[in-house]
Wavefront OBJ file of the C-alpha trace (Angstrom):
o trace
v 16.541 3.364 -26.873
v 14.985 4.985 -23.823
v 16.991 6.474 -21.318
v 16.504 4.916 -17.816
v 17.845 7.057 -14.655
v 19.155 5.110 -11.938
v 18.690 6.529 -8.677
v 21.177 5.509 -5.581
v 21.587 6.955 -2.427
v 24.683 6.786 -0.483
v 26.162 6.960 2.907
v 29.497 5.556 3.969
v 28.953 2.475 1.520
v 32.140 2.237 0.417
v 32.968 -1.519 1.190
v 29.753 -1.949 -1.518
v 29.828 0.435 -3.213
v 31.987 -0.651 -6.460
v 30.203 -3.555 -6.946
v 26.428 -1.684 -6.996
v 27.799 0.839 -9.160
v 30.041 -1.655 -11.641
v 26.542 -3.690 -11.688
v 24.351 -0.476 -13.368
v 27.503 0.055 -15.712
v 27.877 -3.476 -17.186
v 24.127 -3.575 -18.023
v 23.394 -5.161 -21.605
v 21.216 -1.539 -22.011
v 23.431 0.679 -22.048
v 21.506 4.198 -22.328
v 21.213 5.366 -18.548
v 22.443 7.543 -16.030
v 23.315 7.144 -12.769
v 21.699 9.190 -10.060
v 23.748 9.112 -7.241
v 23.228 11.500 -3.733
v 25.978 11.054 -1.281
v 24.271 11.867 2.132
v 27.355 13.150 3.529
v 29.643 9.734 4.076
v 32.830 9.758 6.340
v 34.261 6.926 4.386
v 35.740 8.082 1.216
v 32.403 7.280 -0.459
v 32.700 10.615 -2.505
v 36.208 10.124 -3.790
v 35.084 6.545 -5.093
v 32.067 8.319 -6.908
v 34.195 10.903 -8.356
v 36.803 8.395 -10.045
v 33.657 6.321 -11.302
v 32.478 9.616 -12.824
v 35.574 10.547 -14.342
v 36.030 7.519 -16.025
v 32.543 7.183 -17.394
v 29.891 10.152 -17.759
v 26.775 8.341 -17.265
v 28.008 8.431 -13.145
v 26.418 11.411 -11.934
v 27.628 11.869 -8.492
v 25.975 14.978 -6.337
v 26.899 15.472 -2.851
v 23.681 16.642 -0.060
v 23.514 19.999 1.078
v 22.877 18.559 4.523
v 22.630 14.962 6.031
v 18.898 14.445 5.201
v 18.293 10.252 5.011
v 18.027 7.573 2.308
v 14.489 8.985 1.170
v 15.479 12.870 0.836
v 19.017 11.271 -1.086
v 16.657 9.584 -3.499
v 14.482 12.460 -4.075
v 17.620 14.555 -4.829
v 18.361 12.261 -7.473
v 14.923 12.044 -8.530
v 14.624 15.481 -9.262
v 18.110 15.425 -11.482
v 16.291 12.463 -13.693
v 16.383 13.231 -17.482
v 14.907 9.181 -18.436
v 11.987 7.956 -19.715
v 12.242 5.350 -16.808
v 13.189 5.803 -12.982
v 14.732 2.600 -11.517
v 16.034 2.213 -7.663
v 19.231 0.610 -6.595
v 21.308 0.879 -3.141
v 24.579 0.994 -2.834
v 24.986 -2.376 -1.012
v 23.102 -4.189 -3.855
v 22.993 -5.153 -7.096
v 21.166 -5.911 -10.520
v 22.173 -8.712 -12.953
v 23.616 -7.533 -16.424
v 20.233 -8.068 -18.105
v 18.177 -6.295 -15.791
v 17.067 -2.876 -17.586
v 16.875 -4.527 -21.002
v 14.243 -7.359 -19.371
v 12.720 -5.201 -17.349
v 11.976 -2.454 -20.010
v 10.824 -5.193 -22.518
v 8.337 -6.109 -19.934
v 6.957 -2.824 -19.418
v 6.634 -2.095 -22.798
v 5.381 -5.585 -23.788
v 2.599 -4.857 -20.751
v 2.124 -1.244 -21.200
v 3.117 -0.947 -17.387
v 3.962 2.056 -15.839
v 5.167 0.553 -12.459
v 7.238 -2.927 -12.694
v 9.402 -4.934 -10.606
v 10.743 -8.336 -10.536
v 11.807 -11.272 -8.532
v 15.059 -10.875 -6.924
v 17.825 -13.089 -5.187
v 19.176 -12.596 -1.452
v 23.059 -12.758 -0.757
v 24.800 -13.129 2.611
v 26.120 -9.905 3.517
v 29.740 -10.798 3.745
v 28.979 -11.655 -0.499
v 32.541 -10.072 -2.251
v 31.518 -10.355 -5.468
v 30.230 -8.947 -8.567
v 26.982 -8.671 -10.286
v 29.167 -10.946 -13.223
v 30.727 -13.327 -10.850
v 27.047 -14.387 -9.021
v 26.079 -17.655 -9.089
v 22.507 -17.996 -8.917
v 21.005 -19.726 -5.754
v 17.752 -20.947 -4.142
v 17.090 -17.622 -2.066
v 14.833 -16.177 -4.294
v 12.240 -13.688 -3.383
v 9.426 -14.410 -5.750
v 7.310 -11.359 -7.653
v 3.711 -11.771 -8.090
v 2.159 -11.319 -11.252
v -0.130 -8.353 -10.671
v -0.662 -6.290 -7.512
v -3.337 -3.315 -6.960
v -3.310 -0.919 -4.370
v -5.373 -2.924 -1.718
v -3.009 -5.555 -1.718
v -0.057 -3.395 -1.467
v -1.826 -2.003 1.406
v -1.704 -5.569 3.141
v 1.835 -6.205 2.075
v 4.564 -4.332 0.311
v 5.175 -6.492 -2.596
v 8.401 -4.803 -4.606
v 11.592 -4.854 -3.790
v 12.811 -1.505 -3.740
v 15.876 -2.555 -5.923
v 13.608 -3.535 -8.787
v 11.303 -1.325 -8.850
v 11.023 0.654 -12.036
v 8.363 3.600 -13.119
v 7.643 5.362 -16.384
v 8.485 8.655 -16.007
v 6.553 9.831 -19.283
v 3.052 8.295 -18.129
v 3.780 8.857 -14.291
v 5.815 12.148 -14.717
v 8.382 12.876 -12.040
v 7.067 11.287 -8.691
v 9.118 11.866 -5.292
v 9.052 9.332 -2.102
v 7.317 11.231 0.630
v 9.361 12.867 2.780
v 9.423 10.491 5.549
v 12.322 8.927 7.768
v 11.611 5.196 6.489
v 9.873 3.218 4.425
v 9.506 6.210 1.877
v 9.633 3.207 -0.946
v 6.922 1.974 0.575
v 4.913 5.062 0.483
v 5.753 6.154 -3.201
v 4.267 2.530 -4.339
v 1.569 3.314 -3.112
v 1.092 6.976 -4.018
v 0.861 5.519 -7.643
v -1.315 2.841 -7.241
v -3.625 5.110 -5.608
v -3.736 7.189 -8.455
v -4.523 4.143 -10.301
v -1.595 2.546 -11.975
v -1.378 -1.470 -11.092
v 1.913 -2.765 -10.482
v 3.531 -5.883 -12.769
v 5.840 -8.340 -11.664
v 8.596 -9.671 -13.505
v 9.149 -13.559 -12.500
v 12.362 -13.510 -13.535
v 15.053 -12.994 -10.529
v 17.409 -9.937 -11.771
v 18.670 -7.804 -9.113
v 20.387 -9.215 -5.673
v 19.497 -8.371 -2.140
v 22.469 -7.822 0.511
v 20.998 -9.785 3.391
v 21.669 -11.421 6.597
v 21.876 -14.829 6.738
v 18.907 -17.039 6.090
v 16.555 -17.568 9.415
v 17.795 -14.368 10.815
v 15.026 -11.324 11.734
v 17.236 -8.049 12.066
v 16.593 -5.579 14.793
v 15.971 -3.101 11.594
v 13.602 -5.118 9.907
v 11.416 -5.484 13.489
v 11.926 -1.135 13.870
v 10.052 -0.927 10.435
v 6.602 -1.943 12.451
v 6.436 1.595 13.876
v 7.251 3.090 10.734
v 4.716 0.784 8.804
v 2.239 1.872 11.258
v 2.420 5.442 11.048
v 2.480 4.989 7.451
v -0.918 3.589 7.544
v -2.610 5.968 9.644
v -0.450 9.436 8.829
v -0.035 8.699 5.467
v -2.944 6.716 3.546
v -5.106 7.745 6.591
v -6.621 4.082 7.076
v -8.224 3.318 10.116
v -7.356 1.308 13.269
v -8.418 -2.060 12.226
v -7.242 -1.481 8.648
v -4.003 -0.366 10.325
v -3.887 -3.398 12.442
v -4.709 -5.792 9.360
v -2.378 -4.627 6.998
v 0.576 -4.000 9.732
v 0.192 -8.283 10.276
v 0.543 -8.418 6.994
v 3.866 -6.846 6.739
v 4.883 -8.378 10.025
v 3.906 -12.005 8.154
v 6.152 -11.058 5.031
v 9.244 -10.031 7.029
v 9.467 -13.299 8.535
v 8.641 -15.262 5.799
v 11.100 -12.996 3.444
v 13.920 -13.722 6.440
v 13.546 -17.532 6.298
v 14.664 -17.175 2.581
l 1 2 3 4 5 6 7 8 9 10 11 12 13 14 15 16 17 18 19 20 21 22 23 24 25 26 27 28 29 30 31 32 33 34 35 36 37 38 39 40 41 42 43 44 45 46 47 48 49 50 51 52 53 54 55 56 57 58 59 60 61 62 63 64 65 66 67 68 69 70 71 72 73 74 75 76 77 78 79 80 81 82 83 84 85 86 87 88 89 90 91 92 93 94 95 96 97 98 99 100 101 102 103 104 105 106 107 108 109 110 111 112 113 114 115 116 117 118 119 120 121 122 123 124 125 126 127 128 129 130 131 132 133 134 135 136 137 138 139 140 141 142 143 144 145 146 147 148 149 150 151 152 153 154 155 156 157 158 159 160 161 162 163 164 165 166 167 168 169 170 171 172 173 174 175 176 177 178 179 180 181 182 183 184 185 186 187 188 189 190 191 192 193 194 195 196 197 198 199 200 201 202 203 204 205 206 207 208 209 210 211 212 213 214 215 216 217 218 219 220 221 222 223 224 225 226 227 228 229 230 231 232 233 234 235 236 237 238 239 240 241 242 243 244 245 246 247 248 249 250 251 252 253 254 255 256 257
């Protein structure tokens, strides 16, 4: 079976944090590791990770040299990856017990280096596990097929499924960025000219706010989105300004869901 490593970073998550890491351990595919950076938490976050490790190897818990943000966590972790596949989950989410197994038969059924799927959105006071959820109507739908010019318009995977093939990508990092280094690293690949597949299937769950509601953090990603367009994939103005509406247009219609 081929080994998928699951990346997670972590900072004082630990009100979350047994539930994101008891939903990568109860997966039907079993063969995978668990990535996880802790960015230097104040919570106990550590201790938590260190019983989870002792009771089952595949938790590979590393602590950050120095506080360095979500992105430099995950690269951390990425650079630790032994799997044929590199999957994404944060510690305040979680994926669905079939999730690897479905999303691996996709790839392989598609010969797709670069997948993600639909995924469900949960209130953020949810105190459940990955076992217990009932599936609702808040579903964030995944297209079918998405190439790097319509990435550019809109970011269409969720972070929390994404999945790459390490053995046809090789080892790719996120930018080293302060946000929306996801983002970035989608497109990095599709640059390079690997599409990106959507599962339809909903099999990971999103820790939101409640349905309607626009956080202040979601409306701080426009400056980030911005300088991502013009620093990073060096469009222009009016490409800027196009594909920054774009992502503007998706984070309202994602927060009505």
């Amino acid at each position: 079976m081929p080994l998928v490593s699951v990346v997670m970073p972590v900072y004082n998550s630990a009100a979350t944090l047994d539930a994101a890491v008891r939903s990568v351990l109860t997966q039907t595919h079993s063969d995978l590791e668990l990535l996880v950076t802790d960015d230097k938490s104040t919570d106990g976050s550590m201790d938590l990770l260190r019983e989870f490790a002792r009771q089952d190897k595949r938790v590979l818990p590393e602590s950050a040299p120095e506080q360095g943000g979500a992105g430099r966590a995950r690269n951390l972790a990425i650079e630790r990856a032994r799997g044929d596949y590199v999957a994404f989950l944060d510690s305040d989410d979680m994926w669905l017990p079939e999730k690897t197994e479905r999303q691996i038969e996709f790839a392989e059924a598609g010969s797709a280096p670069l997948t993600f799927t639909s995924y469900f959105k949960m209130d953020a006071d949810y105190d459940g596990e990955s076992t217990d959820f009932i599936p609702n109507g808040r579903v964030v739908r995944a297209r079918e097929h998405v190439d790097y010019r319509q990435m550019l318009v809109r970011d269409h995977i969720g972070a929390l499924t994404a999945m790459y093939d390490r053995n046809v990508l090789g080892t790719r990092l996120m930018p080293e960025m302060r946000k929306r280094q996801d983002y970035a690293l989608w497109l990095s690949i599709m640059r390079d000219g690997a599409d990106a597949r959507g599962l339809s299937e909903p099999l990971a769950v999103y820790r939101a706010h409640q349905a309607g509601s626009l956080s202040s953090n979601k409306l701080s990603l426009v400056q980030y989105n911005w300088e991502l367009y013009r620093e990073h994939e060096g469009l222009s103005v009016p490409r800027s300004t196009r594909a920054l509406a774009g992502a503007v247009w998706q984070s309202l219609r994602n927060s009505r869901i």
